[in-house]
TORKE-986988 format. One record per residue (C-alpha): residue number from 1; x, y, z. Coordinates in steps of 0.25 Angstrom, whole numbers, plus 5000, padded with zeros to 4 digits. Each point is the difference from the previous one (the first is absolute). Example, Ala and Ser with C-alpha at 12.3 -4.5 7.8 and 13.67 -1.06 7.14 Angstrom:
2
1,5049,4982,5031
2,5006,5014,4998
This chain:
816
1,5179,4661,5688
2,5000,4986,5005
3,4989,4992,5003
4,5000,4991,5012
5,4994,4987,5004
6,5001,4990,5011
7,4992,4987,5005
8,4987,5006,5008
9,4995,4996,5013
10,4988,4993,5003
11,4997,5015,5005
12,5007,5009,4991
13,4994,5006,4988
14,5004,4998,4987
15,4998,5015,4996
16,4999,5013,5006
17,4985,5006,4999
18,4998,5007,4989
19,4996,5014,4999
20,5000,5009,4986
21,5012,5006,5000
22,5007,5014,4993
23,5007,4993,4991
24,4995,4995,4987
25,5012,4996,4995
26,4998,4985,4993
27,5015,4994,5001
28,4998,4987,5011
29,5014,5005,5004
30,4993,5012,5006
31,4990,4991,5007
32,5009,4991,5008
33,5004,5010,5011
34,4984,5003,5003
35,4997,4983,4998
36,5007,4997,5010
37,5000,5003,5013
38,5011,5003,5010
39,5002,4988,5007
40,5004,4992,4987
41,5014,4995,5002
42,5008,5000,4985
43,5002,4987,4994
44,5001,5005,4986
45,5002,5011,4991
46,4997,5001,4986
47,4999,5012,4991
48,4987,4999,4993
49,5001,4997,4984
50,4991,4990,4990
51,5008,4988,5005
52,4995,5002,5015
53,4997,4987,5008
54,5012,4992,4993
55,5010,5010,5004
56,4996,5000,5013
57,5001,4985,5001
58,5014,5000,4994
59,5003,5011,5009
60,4994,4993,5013
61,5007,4988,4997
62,5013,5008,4998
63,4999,5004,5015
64,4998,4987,5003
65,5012,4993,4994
66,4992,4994,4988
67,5003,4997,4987
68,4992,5011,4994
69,4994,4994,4987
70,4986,5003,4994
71,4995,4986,5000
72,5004,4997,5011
73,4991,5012,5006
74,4987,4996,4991
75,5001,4988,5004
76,4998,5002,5015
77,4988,5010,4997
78,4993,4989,4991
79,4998,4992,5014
80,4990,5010,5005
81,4998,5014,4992
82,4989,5009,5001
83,5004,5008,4986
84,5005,4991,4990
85,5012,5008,4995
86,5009,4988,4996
87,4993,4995,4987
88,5001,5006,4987
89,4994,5012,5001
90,4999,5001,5013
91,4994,5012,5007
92,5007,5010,5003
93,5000,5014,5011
94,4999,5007,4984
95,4987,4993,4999
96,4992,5001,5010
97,5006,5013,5001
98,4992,5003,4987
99,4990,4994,5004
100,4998,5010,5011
101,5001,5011,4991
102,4989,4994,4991
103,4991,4999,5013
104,5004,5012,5009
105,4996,5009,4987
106,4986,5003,5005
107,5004,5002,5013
108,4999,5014,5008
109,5009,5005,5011
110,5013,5005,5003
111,5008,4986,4998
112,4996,4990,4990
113,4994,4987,5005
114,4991,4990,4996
115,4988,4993,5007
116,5004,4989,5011
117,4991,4989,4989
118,5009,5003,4988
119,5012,4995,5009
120,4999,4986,4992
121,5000,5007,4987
122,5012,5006,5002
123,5008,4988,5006
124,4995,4990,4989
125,4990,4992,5008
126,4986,5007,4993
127,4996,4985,4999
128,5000,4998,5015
129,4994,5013,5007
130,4998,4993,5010
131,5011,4995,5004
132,5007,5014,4995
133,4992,5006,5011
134,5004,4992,5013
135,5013,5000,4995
136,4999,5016,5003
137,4994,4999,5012
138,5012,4991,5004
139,5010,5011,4995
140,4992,5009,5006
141,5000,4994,5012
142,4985,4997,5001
143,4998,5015,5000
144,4989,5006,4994
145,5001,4996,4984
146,4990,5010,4993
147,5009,5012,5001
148,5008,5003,4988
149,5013,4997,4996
150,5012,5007,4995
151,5012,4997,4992
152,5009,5001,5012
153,4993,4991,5007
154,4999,4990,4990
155,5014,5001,4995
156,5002,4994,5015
157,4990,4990,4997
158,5006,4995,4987
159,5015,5000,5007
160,4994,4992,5012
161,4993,4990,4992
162,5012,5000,4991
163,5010,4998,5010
164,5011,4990,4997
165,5000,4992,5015
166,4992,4989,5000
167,4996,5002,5016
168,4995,5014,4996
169,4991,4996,4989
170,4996,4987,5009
171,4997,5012,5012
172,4989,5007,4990
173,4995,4987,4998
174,5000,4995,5015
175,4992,5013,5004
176,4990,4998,4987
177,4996,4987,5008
178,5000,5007,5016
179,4987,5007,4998
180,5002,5007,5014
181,5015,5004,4998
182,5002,4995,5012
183,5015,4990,4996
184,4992,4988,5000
185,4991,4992,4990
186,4990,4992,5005
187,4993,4988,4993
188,4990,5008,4995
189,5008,5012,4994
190,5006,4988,4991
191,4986,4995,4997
192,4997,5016,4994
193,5011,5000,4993
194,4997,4986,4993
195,4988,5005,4998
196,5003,5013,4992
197,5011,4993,4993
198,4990,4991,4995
199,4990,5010,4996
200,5011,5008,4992
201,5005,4987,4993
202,4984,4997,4998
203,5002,4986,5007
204,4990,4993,5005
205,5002,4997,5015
206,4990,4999,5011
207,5000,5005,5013
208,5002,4987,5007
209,5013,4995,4990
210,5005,5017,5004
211,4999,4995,5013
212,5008,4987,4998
213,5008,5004,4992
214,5004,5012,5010
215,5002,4989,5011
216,5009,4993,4993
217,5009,5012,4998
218,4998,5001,5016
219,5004,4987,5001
220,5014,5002,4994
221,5004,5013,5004
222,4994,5000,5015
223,5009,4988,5007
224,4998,5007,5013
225,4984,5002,5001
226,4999,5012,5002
227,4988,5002,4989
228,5006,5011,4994
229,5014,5003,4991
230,5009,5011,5002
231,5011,5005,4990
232,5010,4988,5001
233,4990,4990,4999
234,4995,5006,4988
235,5011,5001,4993
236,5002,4987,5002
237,4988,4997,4990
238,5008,5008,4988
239,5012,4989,5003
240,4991,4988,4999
241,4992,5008,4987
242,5013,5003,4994
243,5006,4987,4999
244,4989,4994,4996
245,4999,5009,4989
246,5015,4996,4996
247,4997,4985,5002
248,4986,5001,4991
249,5007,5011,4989
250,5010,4987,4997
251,4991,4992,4998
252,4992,5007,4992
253,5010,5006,4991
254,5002,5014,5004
255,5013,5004,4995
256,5006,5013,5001
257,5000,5007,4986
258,5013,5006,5001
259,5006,4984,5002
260,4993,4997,4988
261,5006,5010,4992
262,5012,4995,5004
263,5001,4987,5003
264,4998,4993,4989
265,5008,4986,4998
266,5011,5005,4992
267,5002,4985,4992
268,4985,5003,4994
269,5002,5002,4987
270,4992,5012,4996
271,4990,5000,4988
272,4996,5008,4990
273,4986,5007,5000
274,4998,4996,4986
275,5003,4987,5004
276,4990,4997,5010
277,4990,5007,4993
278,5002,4991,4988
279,5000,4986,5009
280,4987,5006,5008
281,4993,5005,4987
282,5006,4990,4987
283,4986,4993,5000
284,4992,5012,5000
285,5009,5007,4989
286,5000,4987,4991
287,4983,5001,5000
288,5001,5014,4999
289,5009,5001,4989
290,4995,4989,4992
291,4986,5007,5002
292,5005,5013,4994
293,5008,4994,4990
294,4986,4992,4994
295,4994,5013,5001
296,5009,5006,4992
297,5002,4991,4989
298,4984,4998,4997
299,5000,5015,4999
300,5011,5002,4991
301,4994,4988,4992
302,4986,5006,4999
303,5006,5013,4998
304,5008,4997,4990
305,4989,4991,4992
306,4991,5014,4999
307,5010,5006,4996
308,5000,4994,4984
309,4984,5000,5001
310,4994,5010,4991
311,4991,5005,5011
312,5015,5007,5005
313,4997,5010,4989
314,4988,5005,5007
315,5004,4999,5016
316,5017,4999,5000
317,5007,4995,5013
318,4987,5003,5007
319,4994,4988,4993
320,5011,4991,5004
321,5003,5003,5014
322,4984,4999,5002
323,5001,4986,4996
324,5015,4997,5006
325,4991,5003,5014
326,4991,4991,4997
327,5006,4990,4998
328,5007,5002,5013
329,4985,5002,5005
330,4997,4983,4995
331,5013,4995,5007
332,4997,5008,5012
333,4985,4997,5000
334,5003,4985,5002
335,5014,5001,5007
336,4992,5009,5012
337,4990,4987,5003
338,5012,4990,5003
339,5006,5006,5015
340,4985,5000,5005
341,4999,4986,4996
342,5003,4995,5015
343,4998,4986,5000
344,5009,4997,4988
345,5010,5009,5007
346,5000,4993,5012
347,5001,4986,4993
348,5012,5006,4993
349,5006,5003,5011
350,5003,4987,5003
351,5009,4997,4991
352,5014,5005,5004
353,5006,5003,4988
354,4988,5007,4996
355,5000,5007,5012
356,5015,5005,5001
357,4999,5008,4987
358,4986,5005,5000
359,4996,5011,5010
360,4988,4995,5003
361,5000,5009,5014
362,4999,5011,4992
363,4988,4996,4991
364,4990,5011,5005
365,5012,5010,4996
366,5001,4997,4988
367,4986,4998,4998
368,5001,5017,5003
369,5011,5000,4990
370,4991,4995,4989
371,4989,5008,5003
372,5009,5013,4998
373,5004,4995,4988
374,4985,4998,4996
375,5001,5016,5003
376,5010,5002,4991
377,4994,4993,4989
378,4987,5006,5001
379,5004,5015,5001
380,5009,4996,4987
381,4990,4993,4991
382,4987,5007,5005
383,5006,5013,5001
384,5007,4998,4986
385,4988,4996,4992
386,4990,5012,5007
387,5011,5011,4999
388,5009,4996,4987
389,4991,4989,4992
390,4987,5005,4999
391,5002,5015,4997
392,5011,4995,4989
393,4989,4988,4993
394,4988,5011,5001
395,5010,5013,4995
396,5008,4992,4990
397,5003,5004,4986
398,4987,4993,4992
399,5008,4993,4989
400,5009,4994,5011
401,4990,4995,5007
402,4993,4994,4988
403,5014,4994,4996
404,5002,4993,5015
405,4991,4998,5010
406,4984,5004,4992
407,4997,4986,4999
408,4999,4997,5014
409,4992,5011,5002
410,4991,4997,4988
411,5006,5010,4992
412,4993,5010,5010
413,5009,5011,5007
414,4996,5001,5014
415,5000,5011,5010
416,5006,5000,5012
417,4987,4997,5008
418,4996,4990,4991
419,5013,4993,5002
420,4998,5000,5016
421,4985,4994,4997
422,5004,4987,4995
423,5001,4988,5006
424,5016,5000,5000
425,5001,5011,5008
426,4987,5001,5008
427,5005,4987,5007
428,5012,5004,5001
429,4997,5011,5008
430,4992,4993,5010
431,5011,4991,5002
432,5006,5012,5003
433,4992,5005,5011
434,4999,4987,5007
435,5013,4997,5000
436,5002,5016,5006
437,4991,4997,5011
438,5005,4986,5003
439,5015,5006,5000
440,4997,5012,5010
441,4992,4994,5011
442,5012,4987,4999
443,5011,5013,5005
444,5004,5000,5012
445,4992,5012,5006
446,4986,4997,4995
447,5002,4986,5005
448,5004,5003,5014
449,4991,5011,5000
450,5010,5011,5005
451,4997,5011,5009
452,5006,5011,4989
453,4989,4996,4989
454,4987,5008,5001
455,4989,4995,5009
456,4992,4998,4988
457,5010,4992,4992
458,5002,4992,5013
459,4986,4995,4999
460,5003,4991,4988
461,5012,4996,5003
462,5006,4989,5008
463,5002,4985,4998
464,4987,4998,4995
465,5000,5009,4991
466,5014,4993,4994
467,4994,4986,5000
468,4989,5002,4992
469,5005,5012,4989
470,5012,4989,4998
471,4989,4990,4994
472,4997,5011,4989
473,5011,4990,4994
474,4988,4990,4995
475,4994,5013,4992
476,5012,5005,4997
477,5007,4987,4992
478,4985,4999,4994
479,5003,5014,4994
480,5013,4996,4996
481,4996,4988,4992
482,4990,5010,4993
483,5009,5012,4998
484,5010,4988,4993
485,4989,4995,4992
486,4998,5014,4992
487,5011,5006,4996
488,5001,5012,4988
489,5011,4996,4993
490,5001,4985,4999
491,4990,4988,4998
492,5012,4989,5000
493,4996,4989,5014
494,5014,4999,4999
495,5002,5015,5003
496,4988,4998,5011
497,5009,4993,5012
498,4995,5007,5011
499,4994,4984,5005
500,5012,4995,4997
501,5006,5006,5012
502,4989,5001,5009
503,4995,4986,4998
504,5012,4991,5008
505,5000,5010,5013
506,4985,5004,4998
507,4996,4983,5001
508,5011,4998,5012
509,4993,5012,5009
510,4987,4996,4997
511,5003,4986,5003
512,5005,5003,5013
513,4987,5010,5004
514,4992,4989,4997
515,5010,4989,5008
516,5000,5010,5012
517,4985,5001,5000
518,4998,4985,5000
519,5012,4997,5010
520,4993,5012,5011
521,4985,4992,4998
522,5009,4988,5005
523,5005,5009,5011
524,4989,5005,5009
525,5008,4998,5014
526,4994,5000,5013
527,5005,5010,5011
528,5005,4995,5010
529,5002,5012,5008
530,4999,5013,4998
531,5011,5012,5010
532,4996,5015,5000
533,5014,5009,5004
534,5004,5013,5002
535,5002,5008,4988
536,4989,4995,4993
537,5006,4986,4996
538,4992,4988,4997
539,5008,4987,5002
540,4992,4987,4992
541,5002,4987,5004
542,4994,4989,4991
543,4998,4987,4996
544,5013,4994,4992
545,4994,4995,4986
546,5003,4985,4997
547,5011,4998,4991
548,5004,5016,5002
549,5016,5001,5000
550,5009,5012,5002
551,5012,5007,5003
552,5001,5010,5011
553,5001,5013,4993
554,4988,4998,4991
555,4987,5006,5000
556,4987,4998,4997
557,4987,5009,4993
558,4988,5001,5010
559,4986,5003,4993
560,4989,5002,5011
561,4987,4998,4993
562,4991,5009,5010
563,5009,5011,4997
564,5002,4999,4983
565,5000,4986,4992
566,5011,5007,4991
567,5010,5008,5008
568,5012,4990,5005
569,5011,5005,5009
570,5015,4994,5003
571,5003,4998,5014
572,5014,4993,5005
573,4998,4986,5006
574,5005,5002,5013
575,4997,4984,5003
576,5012,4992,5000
577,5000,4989,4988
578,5000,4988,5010
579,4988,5005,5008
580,4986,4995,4998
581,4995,5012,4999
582,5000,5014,4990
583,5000,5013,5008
584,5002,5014,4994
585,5000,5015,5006
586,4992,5011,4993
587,5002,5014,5004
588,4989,5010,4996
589,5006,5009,4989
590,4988,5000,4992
591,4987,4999,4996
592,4999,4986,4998
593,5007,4996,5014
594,4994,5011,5008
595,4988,4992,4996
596,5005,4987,5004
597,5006,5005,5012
598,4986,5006,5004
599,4994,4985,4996
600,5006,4993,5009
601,5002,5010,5012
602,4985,5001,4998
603,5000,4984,5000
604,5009,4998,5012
605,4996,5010,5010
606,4985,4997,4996
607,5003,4985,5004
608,4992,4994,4989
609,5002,4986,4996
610,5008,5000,4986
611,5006,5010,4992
612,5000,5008,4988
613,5004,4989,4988
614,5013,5003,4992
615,5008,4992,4989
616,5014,4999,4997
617,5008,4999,4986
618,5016,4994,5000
619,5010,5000,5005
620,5008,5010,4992
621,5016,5001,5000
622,5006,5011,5006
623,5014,5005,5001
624,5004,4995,5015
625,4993,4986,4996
626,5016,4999,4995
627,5004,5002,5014
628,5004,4982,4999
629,5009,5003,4991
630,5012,5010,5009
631,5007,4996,5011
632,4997,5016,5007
633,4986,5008,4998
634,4998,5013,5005
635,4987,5004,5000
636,4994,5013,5003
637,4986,5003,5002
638,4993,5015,5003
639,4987,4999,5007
640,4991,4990,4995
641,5011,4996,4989
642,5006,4991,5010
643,4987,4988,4996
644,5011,4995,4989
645,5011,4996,5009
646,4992,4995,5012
647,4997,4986,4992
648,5016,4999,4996
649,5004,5003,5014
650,4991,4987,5006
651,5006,4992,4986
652,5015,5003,5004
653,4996,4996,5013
654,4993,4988,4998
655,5009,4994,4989
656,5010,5000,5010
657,4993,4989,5008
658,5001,4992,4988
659,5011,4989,4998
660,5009,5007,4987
661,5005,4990,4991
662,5013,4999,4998
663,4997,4992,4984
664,5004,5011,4989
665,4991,4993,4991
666,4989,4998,5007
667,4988,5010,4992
668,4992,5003,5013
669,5011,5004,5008
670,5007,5008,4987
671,4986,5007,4999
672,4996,5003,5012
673,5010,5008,5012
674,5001,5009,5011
675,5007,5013,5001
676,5012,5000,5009
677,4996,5012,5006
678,4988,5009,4999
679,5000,5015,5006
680,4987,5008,5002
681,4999,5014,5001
682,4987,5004,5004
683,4996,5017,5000
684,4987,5004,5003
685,4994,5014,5005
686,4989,4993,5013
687,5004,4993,5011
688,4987,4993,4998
689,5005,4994,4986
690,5008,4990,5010
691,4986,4993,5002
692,4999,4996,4985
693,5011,4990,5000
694,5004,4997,5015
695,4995,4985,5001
696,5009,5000,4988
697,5011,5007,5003
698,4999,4992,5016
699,4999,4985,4991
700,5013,5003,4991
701,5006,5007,5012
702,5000,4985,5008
703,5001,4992,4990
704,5012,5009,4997
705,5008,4999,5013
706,5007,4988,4996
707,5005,5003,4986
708,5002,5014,4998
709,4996,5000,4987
710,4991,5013,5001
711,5002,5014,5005
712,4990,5008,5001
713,5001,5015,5003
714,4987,5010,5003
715,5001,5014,4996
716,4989,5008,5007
717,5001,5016,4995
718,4991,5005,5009
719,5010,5001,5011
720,5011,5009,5001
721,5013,4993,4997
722,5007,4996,5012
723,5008,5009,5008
724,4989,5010,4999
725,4995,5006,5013
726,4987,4998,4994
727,5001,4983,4998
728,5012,5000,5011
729,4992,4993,5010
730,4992,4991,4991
731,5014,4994,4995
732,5003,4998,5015
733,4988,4993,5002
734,5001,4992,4988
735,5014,4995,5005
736,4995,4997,5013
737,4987,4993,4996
738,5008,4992,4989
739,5012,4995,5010
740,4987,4996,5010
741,4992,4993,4992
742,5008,4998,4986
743,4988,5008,4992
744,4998,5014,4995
745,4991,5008,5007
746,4996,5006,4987
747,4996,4991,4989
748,4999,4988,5012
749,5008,4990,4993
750,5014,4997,5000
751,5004,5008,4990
752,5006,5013,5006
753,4995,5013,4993
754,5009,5011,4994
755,4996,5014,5004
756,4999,5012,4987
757,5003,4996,4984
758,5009,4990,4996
759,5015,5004,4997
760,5001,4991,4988
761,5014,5004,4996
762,5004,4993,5015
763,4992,4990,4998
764,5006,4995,4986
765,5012,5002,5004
766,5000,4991,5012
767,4993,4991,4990
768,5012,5000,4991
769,5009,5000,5010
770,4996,4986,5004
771,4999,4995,4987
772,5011,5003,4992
773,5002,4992,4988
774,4984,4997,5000
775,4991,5006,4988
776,4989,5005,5008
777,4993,4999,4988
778,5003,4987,4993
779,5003,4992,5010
780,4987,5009,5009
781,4992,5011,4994
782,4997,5014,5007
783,4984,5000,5000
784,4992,5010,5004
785,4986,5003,4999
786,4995,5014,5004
787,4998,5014,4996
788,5009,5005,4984
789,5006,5010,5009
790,5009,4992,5009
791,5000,4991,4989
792,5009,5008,4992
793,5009,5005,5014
794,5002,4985,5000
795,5004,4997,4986
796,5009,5011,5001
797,5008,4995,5013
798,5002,4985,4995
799,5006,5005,4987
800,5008,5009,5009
801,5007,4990,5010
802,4999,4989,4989
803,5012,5011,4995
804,5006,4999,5014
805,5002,4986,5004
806,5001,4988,4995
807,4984,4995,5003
808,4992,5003,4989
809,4988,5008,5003
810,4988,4995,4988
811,4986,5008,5004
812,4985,4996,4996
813,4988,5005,5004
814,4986,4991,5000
815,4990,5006,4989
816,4985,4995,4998
């Protein structure tokens, strides 16, 4: 059979009407004759198979004396396409023709069909009913819609939609706008449509900007005032859109894939995988390694030192691996305090050469990493001395024991209860269990309190629930001094070197506790003014300490005493270092600042004079603080992660304006320098999030204009990627308002907004395209600060195009 399909009229309908027919059979091949009615002139012929809509298209274009190529065809649906069926796994007829099955089950009748409202279901759009549902009644030729529907006449729906011609998919879409299918769109058709495209890209848009924005598409197209647009003038809209959309994919680093592939310069000189891991992850594996390595050697020593004592006899390779752990335990004990000690971390960083072979970036990490190996030794000593040890000292052979190990035990051999009574083991054992409880709400889904942990076990979780289990370390080295001090087989000081360990780090940390709560005292700042924004962000702007220095890229602890005069919370500085004032955003993800955020909503809305009071503690060092040190910076912030890098886009901006110095010598200028270029990458989920950092975003932008230093990119998800039906008019706008008055109507700054996800394989490719030769990584850092998920899709691209090209790609993600 051979399906039919030609341009439609303002008059003619799209399909026949549909009436149950005799046939049940379910091949789309068998529908067309009944889809289409008639009148329909043949334009193009296709047999029906999994393939469908691109061979039509190469077909079509065959007719028409074109090259018939398959990228060539997706590349003109991506300009307006109402089934996405270009990307990877794209939808196919198979699909939604399964799809149909599933949903046409439950149906009774002679013919299968499926409920008018299940038509998005089937055709991918189960997000947007909505507009799922006036796109039928635009098919349907604003017939009734609440009839049901078969496959047949789906099948025509899906090969209308799908159809190759740009004008016939522009067609569908000029009679989504004419409301009275009458040829002709007024001002206020347009002002629907922008309305419902809005709503289904949850945009916020007011009645009067619907109405603006619709007259300035009236303005354009309708040169003859006749307040109203027919076919040809619409169309024209599409031109405009679509080279707009050319113009702004250039700039912003869309690339096809298949180019990518491809195209690569041939000169590059590839590298290996191992190679590039190695050079992004030698500092690392050098603390790593010599971590294990330090391990290992105090447990083969300890273990090899048991094994010429006489209580060997008695315990065997039990004894000796109890003891190889805890020596482990002593190291890590001390070792675990030192990458919390932030203050002395952040002084070290000051030093270069320190700070090139010393991942200091990674120092919660490896905090982590200590921890597990705390675990390790734990489950080794304490499970070796209550599963081996004991049962063998109260079950051994008497005269062995008597020979060995009686004296210890004042010549009395104990049980196994007695053992587990003494002061040994009893401390050892609540170590133990505050050690377990601390460990388990530190993990990650306690301390985020996530949805798939029981309602009950979500009660005491959370943040708070970490910060204060962690400070069962103060009972916890007590414990330990005591466990070290009684110990069965020995009563050398020498053999007692548990202090010995602990005594350095244990000093340093306390030191610093005490430093910090003196610093804070000294640092009760005055608000200054206090910003409620969408999303339940807080942004503080407050008073700048006297002699407080910093880099942009640092943050600071904040401590509100009306809240908790213990709990302390990191928050980027988002001020730049050259302003005379400190401001910090805080969005609620918690207890402690949904409490804050209520505070000082209550505080502003109520417009009482002064508010709640808070201290502050650093600054801290951070990973992008190193952004002075690279010619290129990447930065890539999700949501709220973005508060990093807004203060390193106002510090490349600024430092611009700044005489350099041309004096090799010269410390300050050898200390201090600006990155040639900085690119931000911005993703959030709201269009509302624009508002947290647009005064910003609207102050680097002009200060901008002149230098070029910075570009930034926003990524707003919420809205369909462009060329979908669905945003396909708000792109259109959004070139029109852009051209008019040089800002995006979206976030209302300068910075034009990217529609869908970020294609960061695009994007990184561009990048090392114009930097070929540059380490993005040495010479600039990739930061990005964010959700682990996208954080480990990120690694894995840099290390992937660092393979490709000759930019290397180096990755770090900011940790508190």
């Amino acid at each position: 059979m051979e399906a039919h399909v030609q341009l439609q009229t303002a008059h003619q309908p799209y399909v026949s009407a549909m009436s149950p027919s005799s046939s049940s059979s379910s091949s789309s091949s068998s529908c067309s004759a009944s889809v289409f009615p008639p009148s329909f002139s043949p334009i193009w012929t296709e047999p029906h198979d999994e393939t469908g809509v691109l061979n039509r298209q190469q077909h079509y274009m065959a007719e028409n004396g074109e090259a018939s190529s398959t990228a060539g065809s997706a590349n003109e649906i991506e300009w307006l396409r109402f089934i996405d069926i270009t990307a990877n796994g794209g939808m196919k007829w198979k699909d939604v023709e399964e799809q149909f099955d599933r949903l046409a089950l439950t149906r009774h009748g002679v013919e299968p069909a499926i409920k008018s409202s299940d038509f998005g279901l089937c055709i991918g759009m189960q997000q947007s009913p909505e507009f799922a549902n006036e796109l039928l009644r635009t098919l349907r030729r604003r017939m009734d819609r609440n009839f049901d529907m078969t496959k047949c006449e789906l099948y025509g729906y899906w090969c209308l939609m799908t159809d190759p011609r740009f004008d016939s998919r522009i067609r569908i879409y000029f009679d989504l706008c004419d409301k009275n299918m009458d040829g002709r769109v007024t001002e206020k058709d347009i002002k629907q449509i922008i309305t419902l495209s809005a709503s289904t890209n949850k945009l916020s848009l007011t009645h009067e900007e619907a109405e603006d924005y619709a007259a300035l598409v009236m303005k354009l197209l309708d040169t003859e005032n006749r307040s109203y647009l027919e076919f040809p003038q619409f169309r024209t809209l599409f031109n405009v859109m679509s080279l707009s959309k050319s113009s702004f994919s250039t700039n912003h680093f869309s690339i096809r894939l298949s180019r990518l592939h491809h195209n690569f310069d041939p000169t590059e000189e590839p590298r290996s995988k191992t190679e590039i891991l190695f050079r992004s992850y030698w500092r690392r594996a050098w603390i790593v390694l010599l971590w294990l390595i330090i391990c290992s050697a105090l447990f083969a020593w300890k273990f090899t030192q048991y094994r010429r004592k006489a209580a060997f006899q008695v315990m065997g390779y039990c004894l000796s691996t109890a003891k190889g752990a805890a020596e482990t335990l002593k190291f890590n004990m001390a070792l675990i305090l030192l990458p919390v000690c932030r203050n002395t971390i952040t002084w070290l960083r000051k030093n270069r050469s320190i700070n090139s072979i010393i991942p200091f970036n990674d120092n919660i990490n490896f905090h982590k990493m200590i921890a597990g190996g705390i675990v390790v030794g734990v489950i080794l000593h304490g499970g070796s001395h209550l599963a081996c040890d004991f049962p063998r000292i109260s079950d051994s052979d008497r005269m062995v024991f008597r020979q060995t190990i009686a004296a210890r035990f004042g010549y009395h051999q104990p049980s196994y209860c007695e053992i587990l009574a003494t002061k040994e083991v009893a401390t050892g054992i609540a170590m133990v269990v505050l050690m377990a409880i601390a460990f388990s709400l530190a993990t990650k889904w306690p301390r985020r309190q996530s949805p798939s942990l029981p309602k009950s076990v979500r009660n005491i979780t959370g943040y708070n629930a970490f910060w204060y289990s962690h400070h069962l370390f103060i009972p916890v080295y007590a414990l330990l001094i005591l466990h070290s001090m009684f110990l069965f087989l020995t009563n050398k000081a020498t053999e007692k070197t548990t202090w010995m360990y602990i005594a350095v780090p244990a000093v340093l940390y306390a030191g610093e506790r005490v430093f910090r709560a003196i610093r804070s005292g000294f640092y009760e700042v005055e608000i200054l003014k206090a910003s409620i924004y969408p999303g339940k962000v807080l942004s503080l702007k407050l008073q700048k300490p006297e002699g407080f220095r910093y880099l942009s890229g640092m943050y600071i602890f904040i401590q509100c005493p009306q809240i908790s005069p213990f709990e302390w919370h990191p928050f980027s500085l988002t001020s730049g270092p050259e302003d005379d004032y400190l401001s910090v955003h805080i969005r609620t993800a918690g207890d402690w600042s949904y409490q804050i955020y209520s505070l000082f909503q209550e505080a502003t809305l109520s417009g009482v004079d002064g508010y709640p009071k808070v201290h502050i503690d650093g600054p801290y060092g951070a990973a992008s603080q190193d952004h002075v040190k690279y010619d290129i910076v990447v930065l890539i912030g999700l949501g709220i992660g973005a508060t990093p890098f807004v203060s390193i886009l106002k510090d490349v901006v600024n430092a611009a304006k700044k005489p350099h110095c041309d004096h090799s010598g010269c410390r300050e200028c050898s200390s201090r320098k600006a990155p040639l270029k900085a690119y931000l990458y911005w993703v959030t989920r709201e269009q509302s999030s624009f508002d947290w950092f647009r005064d910003i975003m609207k102050e680097v932008s002009i200060s901008n204009q002149k230098q070029s230093l910075v570009e930034m990119h926003n990524f707003l998800t919420c809205v369909y990627p462009e060329g979908d039906a669905r945003s396909v008019l708000i792109s259109t706008i959004q070139a029109l308002h852009h051209a008019k008055n040089g800002t995006d109507f979206l976030s209302r700054t300068p910075v034009r907004t990217h529609f869908g996800r970020p294609d960061w394989f695009n994007i990184f490719s561009k990048l090392a395209r114009g930097h070929k030769e540059e380490r993005i990584g040495e010479n600039a850092w990739v930061f990005y600060c964010g959700p682990s998920s996208a954080a480990k899709e990120l690694e894995r691209m840099c290390t992937r195009l660092s393979t490709k090209t000759s930019t290397r790609f180096v990755f770090h993600k900011e940790n508190y």
